[in-house]
DRENTI-891069 format. One record per residue (C-alpha): x, y, z; residue number from 1. Coordinates in nm, 4 decimals. Layout:
N
NODE,X,Y,Z,NUM
...
This chain:
102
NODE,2.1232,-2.5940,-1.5805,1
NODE,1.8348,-2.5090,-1.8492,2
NODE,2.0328,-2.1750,-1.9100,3
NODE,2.3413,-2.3581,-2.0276,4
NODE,2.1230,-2.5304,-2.2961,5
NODE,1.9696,-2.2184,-2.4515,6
NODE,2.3704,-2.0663,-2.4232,7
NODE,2.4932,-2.4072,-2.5958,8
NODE,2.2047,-2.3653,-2.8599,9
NODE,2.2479,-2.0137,-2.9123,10
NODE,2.6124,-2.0470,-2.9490,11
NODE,2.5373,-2.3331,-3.2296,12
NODE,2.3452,-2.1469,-3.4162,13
NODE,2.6311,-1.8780,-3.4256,14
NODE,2.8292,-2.1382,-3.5450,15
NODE,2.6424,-2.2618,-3.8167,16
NODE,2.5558,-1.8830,-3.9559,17
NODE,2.2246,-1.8464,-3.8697,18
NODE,2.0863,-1.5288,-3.7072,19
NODE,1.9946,-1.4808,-3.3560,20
NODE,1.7480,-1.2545,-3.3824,21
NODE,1.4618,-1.1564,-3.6975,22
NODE,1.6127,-0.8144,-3.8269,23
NODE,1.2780,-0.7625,-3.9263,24
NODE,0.9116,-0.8657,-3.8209,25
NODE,0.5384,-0.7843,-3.9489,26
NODE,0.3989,-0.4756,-3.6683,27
NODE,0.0501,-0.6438,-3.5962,28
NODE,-0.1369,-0.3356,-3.5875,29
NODE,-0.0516,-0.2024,-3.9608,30
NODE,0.0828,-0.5124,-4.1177,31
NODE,0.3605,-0.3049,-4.2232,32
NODE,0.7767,-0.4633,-4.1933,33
NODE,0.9705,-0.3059,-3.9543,34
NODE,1.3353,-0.3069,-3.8884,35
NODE,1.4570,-0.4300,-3.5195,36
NODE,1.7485,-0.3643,-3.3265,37
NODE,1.7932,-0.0638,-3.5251,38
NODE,1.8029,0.2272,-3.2857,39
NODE,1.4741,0.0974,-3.1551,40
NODE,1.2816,0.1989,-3.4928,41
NODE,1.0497,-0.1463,-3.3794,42
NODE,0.9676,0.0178,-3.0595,43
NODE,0.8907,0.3675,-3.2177,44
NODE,0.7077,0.2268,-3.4706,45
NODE,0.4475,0.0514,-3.2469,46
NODE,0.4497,0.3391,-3.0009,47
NODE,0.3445,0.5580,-3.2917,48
NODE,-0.0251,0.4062,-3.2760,49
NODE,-0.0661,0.4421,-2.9120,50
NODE,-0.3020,0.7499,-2.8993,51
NODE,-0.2517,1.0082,-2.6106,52
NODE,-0.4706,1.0074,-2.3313,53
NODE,-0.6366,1.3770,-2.2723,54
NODE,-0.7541,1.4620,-1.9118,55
NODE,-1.1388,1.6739,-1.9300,56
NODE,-1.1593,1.8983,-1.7133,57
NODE,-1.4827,2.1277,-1.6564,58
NODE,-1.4106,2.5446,-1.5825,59
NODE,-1.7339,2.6169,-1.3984,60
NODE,-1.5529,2.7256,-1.0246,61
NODE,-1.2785,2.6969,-0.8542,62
NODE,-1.1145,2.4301,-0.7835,63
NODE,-1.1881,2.3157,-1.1424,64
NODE,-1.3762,1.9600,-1.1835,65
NODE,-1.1895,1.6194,-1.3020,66
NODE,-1.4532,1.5274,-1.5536,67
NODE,-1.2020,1.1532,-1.6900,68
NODE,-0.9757,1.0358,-1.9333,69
NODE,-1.0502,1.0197,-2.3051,70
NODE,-0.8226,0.8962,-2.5776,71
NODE,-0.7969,1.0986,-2.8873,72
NODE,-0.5282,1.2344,-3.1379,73
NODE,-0.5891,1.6053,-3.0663,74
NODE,-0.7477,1.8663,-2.8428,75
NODE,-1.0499,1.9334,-3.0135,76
NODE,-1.1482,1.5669,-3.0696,77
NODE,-1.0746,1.4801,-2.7038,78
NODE,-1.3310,1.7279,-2.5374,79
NODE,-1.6091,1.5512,-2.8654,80
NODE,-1.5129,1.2418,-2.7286,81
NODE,-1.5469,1.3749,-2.3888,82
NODE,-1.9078,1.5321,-2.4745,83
NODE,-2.0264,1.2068,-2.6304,84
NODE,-1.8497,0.9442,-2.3211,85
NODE,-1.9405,1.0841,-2.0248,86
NODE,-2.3088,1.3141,-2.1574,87
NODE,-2.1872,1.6653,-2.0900,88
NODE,-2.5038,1.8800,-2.0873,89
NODE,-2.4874,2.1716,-2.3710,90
NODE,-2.4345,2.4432,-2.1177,91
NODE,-2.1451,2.3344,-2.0039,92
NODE,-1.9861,2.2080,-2.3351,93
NODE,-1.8202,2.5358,-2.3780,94
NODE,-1.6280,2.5092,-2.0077,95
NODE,-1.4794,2.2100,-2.0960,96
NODE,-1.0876,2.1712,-2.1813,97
NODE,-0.8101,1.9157,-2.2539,98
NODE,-0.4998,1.8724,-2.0683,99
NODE,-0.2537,1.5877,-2.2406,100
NODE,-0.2076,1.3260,-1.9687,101
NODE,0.1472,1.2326,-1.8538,102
């Protein structure tokens, strides 16, 4: 029964002109107005400050070694990150690489 009283107040509203939905809203990370509804340019927009997540891995043997996850824009900053989070000694600094995390 509570569902026919949001349907009843949504249809009033329709009736008296006002909009449904916000067309746009204030992103809270940037502060910046973004359009909604709009071939999901809200969704993109927040998506575009998620930062990807970079798996280390250390080339010493095989198999290779799962070092962890760091999150960082690019390759190169992911294995600093990597360096500084987890204290990778300096001789194996140079065996470490970056695979971008699904």
């Amino acid at each position: 029964m509570r569902d026919l009283g949001v349907w009843v107040a949504e249809f009033f509203k329709l009736l008296g002109g006002r909009r449904l939905h916000p067309l746009t809203t204030q992103c809270p990370i940037c502060q910046q107005m973004v359009l909604l509804h709009v071939n999901k340019a809200g969704r993109r927009h927040v998506f575009a400050h998620a930062r990807p997540r970079w798996q280390i891995v250390r080339l010493k043997a095989t198999p290779a070694r799962f070092i962890g996850l760091v999150d960082a824009p690019d390759e190169t900053s992911a294995i600093k990150a990597a360096i500084e989070q987890f204290v990778i000694p300096p001789a194996d600094q140079e065996r470490l690489i970056a695979l971008r995390d699904q």
